[in-house]
C-alpha positions in Angstrom: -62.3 19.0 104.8 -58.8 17.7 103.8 -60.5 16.1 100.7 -61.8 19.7 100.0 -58.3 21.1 100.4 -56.5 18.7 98.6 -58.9 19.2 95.9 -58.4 23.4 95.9 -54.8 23.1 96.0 -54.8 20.2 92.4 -57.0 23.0 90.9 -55.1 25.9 92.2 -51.3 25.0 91.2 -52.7 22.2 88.4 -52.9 25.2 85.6 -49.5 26.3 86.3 -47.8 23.2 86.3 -49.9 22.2 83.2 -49.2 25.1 81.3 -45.2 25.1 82.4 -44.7 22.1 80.9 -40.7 22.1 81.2 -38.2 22.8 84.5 -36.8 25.7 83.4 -37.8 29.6 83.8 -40.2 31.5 81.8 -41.6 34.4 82.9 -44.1 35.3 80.8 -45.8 32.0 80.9 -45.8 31.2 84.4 -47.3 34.7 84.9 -49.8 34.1 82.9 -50.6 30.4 84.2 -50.7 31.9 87.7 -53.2 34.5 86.7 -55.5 31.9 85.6 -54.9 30.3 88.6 -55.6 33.0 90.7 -58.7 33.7 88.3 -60.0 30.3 89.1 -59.9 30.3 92.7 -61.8 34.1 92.9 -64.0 32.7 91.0 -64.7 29.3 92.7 -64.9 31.2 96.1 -67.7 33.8 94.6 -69.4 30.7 93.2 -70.1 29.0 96.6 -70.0 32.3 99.2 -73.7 33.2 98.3 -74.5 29.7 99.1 -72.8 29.7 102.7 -74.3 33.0 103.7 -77.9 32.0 103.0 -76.9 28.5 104.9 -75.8 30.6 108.0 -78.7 32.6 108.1 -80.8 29.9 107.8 -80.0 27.9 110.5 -79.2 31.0 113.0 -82.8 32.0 112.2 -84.3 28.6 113.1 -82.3 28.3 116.2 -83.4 32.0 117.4 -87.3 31.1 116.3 -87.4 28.0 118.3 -85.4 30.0 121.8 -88.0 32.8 121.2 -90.8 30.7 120.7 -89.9 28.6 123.8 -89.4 32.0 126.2 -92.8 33.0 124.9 -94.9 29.8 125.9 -92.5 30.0 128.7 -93.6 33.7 129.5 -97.6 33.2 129.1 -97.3 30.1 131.2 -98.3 27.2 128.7 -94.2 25.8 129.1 -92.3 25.0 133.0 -89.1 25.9 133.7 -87.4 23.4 133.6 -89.0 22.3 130.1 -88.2 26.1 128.5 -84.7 25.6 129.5 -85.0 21.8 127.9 -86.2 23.3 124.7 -83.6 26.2 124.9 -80.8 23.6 125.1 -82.4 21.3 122.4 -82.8 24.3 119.8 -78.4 24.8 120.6 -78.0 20.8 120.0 -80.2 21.5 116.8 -78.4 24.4 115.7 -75.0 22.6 116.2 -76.1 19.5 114.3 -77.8 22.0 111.3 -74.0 23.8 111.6 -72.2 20.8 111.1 -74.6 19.7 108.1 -74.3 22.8 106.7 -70.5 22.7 107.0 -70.5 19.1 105.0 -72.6 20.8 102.2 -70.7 23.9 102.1 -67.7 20.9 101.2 -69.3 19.2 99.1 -70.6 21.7 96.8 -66.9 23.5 97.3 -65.9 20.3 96.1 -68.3 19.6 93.1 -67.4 23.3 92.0 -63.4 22.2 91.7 -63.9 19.2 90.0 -66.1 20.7 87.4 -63.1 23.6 87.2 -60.5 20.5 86.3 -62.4 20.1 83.4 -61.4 23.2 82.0 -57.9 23.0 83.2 -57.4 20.0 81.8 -58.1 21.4 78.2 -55.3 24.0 78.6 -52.4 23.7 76.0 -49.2 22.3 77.3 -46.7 25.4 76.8 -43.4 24.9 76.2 -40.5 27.3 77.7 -40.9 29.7 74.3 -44.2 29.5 75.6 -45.7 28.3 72.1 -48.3 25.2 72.9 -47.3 21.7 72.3 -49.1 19.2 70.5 -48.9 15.9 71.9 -47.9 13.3 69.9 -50.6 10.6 68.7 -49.1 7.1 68.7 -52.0 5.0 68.3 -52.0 2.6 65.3 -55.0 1.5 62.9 -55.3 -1.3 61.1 -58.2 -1.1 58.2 -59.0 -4.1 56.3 -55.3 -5.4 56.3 -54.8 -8.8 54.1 -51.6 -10.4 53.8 -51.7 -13.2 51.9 -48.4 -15.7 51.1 -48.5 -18.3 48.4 -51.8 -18.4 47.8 -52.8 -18.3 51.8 -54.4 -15.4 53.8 -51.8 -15.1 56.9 -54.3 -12.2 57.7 -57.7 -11.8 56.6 -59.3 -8.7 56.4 -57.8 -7.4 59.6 -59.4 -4.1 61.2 -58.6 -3.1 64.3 -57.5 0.0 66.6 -54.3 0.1 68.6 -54.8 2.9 71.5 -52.0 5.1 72.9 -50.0 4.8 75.9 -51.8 1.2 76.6 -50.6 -2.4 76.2 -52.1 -4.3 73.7 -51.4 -8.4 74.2 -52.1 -10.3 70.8 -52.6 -13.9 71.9 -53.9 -17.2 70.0 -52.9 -20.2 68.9 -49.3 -20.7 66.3 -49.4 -20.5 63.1 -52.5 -18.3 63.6 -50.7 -14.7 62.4 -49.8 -13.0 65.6 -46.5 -12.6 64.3 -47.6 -11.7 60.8 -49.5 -9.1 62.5 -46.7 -7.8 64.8 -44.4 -7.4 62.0 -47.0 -5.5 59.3 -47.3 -3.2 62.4 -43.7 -1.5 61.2 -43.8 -3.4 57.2 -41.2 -5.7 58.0 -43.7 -7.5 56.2 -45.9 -5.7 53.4 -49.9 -6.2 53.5 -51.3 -7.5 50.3 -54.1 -4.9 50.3 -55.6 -2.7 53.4 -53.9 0.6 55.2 -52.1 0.8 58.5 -52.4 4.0 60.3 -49.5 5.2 62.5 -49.4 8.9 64.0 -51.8 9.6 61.9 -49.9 8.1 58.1 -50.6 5.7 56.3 -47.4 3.8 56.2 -48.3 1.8 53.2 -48.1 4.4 51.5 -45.3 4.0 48.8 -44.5 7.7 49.2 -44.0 7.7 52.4 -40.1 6.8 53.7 -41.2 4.1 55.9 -37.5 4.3 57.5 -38.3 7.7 59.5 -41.2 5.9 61.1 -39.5 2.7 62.3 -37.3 5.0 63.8 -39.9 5.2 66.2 -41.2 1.8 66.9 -38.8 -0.5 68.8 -38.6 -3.8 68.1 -37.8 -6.8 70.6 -37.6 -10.3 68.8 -38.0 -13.5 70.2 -34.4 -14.4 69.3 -32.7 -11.5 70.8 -30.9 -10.4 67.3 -28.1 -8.6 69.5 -25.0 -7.8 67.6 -22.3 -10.4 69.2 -19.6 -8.8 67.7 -20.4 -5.4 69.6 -20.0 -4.8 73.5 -23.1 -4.6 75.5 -22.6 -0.7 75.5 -22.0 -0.5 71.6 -25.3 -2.6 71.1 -27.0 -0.1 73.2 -25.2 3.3 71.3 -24.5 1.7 67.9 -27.9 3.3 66.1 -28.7 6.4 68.1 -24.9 7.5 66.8 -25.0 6.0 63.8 -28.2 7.6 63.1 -27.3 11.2 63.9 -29.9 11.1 66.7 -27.3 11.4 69.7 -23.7 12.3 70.0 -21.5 9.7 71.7 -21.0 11.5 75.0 -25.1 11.6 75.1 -25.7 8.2 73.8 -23.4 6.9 76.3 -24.6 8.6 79.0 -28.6 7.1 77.9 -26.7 4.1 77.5 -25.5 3.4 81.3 -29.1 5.3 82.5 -30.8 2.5 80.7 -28.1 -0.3 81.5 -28.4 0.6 84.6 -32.8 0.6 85.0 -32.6 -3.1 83.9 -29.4 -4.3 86.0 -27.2 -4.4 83.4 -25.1 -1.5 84.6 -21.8 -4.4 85.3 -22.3 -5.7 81.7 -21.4 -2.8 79.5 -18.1 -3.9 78.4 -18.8 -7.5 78.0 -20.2 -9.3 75.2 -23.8 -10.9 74.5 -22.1 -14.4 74.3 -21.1 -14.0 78.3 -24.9 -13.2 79.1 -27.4 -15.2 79.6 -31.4 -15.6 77.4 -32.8 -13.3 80.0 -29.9 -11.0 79.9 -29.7 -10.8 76.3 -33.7 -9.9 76.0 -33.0 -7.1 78.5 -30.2 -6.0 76.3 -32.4 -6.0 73.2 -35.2 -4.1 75.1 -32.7 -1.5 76.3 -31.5 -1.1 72.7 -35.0 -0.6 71.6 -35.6 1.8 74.2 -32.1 3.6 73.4 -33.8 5.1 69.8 -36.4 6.7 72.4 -39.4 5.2 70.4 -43.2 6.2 70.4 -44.4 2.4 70.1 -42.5 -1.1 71.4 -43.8 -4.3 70.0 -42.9 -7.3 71.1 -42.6 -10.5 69.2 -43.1 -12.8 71.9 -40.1 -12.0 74.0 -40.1 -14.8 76.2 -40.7 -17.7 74.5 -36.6 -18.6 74.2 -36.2 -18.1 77.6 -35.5 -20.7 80.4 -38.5 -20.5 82.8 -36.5 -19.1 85.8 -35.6 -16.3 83.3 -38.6 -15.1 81.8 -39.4 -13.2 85.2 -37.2 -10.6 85.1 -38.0 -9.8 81.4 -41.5 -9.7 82.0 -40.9 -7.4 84.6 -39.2 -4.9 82.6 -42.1 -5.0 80.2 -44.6 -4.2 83.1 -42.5 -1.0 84.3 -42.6 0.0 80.4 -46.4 -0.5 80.4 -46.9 1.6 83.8 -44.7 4.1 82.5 -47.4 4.6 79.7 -45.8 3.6 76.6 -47.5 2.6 74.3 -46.9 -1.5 73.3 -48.1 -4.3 71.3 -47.1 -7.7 72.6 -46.8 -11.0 71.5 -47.1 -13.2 73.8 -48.1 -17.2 75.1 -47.9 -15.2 78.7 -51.1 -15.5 80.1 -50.8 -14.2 83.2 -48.8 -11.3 81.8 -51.9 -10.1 79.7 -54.2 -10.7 82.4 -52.3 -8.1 84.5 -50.8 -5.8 82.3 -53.0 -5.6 79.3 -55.1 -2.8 79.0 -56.5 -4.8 75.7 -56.3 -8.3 74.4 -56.8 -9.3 71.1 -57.1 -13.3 70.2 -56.0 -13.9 66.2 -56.9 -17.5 64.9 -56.4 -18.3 61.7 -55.6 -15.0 59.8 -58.4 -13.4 62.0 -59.4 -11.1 65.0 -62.0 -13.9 66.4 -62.1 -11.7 69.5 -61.2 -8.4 71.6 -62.0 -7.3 75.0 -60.4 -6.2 78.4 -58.3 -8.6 80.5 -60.9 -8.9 82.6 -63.7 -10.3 80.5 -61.2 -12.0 78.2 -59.8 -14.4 80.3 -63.6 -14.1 82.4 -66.0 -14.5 79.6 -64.8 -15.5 76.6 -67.3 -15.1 74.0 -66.5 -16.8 71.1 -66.1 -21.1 71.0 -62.3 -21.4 69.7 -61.4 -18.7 72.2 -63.1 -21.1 74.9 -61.2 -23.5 74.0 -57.9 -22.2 73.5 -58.1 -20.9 77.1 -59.4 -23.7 78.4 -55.8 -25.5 77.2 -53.5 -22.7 78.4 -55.1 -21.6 81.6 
């Protein structure tokens, strides 16, 4: 029963919350959100009253059919006393125990009739406060038959494969094998020889599109750091969003210290990068990633310059990223890391995608030989 009113209460207030899709007032779209939430719940109640009515006439009837039948038999003298009034009893024990099973059906088919109704909630349009519907963005990226070849060598070969939203994606393999290659085609730091790369939806190869605008929205965290050392911490953090027109100064500061602040940097913003430490110094570089509010991070394996005792706290920044559901392509001789975090990992050797599967039957069953082996070194 609470499972059943937990459920009523998700479908009930899910449509408004859904459709109010900012904290601010708007009448005429939360009026019309509660309607259809009112609408839904009349309507899941008529869906399952016939059902409970027929249910409590059914099992009154066969409780009041075996007490009659037992007073008859008791009345023409074919049933004792004492064995009428055992009957009698046993038809209220049956009628209790047909109640109760009644009552867990009535629940479940309560319940099977809400979750079919989320369906249909969750295919309402968000709304925003204008009350005009929102399209989400789509930040997945597609690779199709990307080559990149470099003196005469194929870095990448013929490289297809699909880059999902809001998920991490952990490119692992051995060096020299084009993970990086691959990482940095992702925004054209370096240009494919032939083949398309598909983000939000553009092709970014495209020579007429201003491939500036889109890196705009995919932060980049190197394995070096690359943090400005003549800048404060603060003024590596607010230097682009300014100087980009995407924040004034009052705003980007105030992101600034929020973010300084999530990854326990909050003393640091007045110092400079040369007083901070490698893991320090990656956190800064994530934060100023973060600071140009991107739609994709990618990661060039971030900890690889680290001290061992530091590359802990970086990694844990990463995972609240990935939980947050941003969506990030990563780098990375971590094993563990895209064991746990991964939602895909993706194993490049030699200018090729040799394999790609889940964490679990990456690292479980690895299908193809090199992989075999390569794990078989690193695990």
């Amino acid at each position: 029963q609470s499972l059943v009113k937990a459920v009523l209460e998700y479908v009930q207030g899910m449509s408004v919350v859904k459709s109010y899709g900012l904290e601010k007032d708007n009448n005429q779209t939360v009026t019309k959100a509660v309607d259809s939430s009112c609408e839904k719940a009349v309507a899941l109640t008529v869906s399952v009253t016939p059902w409970i009515a027929v249910r409590q006439l059914a099992a009154h009837g066969f409780g009041a059919v075996i007490a009659v039948c037992a007073l008859y038999f008791y009345g023409s003298g074919q049933l004792s006393l004492v064995k009428c009034i055992l009957v009698l009893i046993a038809s209220f024990m049956l009628y209790e125990q047909l109640e109760n099973a009644g009552n867990m059906s009535d629940n479940l088919q309560m319940l099977g009739e809400s979750m079919r109704m989320t369906d249909s909630i969750n295919d309402m349009p968000v709304m925003d406060i204008d009350g005009k519907e929102i399209t989400p963005k789509e930040t997945s990226v597609d690779f199709k038959n990307v080559t990149f070849a470099y003196e005469n060598r194929n870095i990448l070969n013929n490289v297809s494969v699909h880059i999902p939203a809001g998920k991490t994606t952990a490119i692992v393999g051995p060096s020299g094998g084009g993970k990086s290659t691959f990482l940095r085609c992702l925004n054209l730091l370096e240009t494919p020889t032939s083949g398309k790369i598909y983000f939000e939806g553009t092709d970014i190869t495209d020579k007429n599109v201003d491939i500036n605008l889109h890196r705009q929205k995919m932060g980049m965290v190197f394995q070096h750091f690359n943090v400005f050392n003549n800048l404060t911490v603060g003024k590596n953090v607010t230097l682009a969003p300014v100087l980009l027109g995407k924040k004034t100064q009052k705003e980007a500061d105030e992101m600034m210290r929020e973010l300084l602040n999530r990854v326990g940097l909050a003393d640091k913003e007045n110092q400079f990068p040369k007083k901070l430490s490698g893991g320090q110094k990656q956190r800064l570089a994530i934060v100023r990633a973060l600071a140009m509010e991107p739609d994709v991070m990618l990661f060039d394996e971030p900890t690889s310059a680290l001290d061992p005792e530091m590359v802990g706290e970086v990694l844990e920044i990463m995972k609240e990223l990935a939980e947050s559901g941003m969506t990030m392509v990563v780098v990375t001789h971590e094993m563990g890391f895209a064991r746990e975090v991964a939602t895909r990992v993706v194993f490049i050797n030699e200018g090729n995608i040799q394999e790609e599967n889940t964490p679990q039957e990456f690292f479980a069953n690895p299908q193809h030989p090199r992989l075999r082996e390569f794990l078989s070194k690193v695990l």
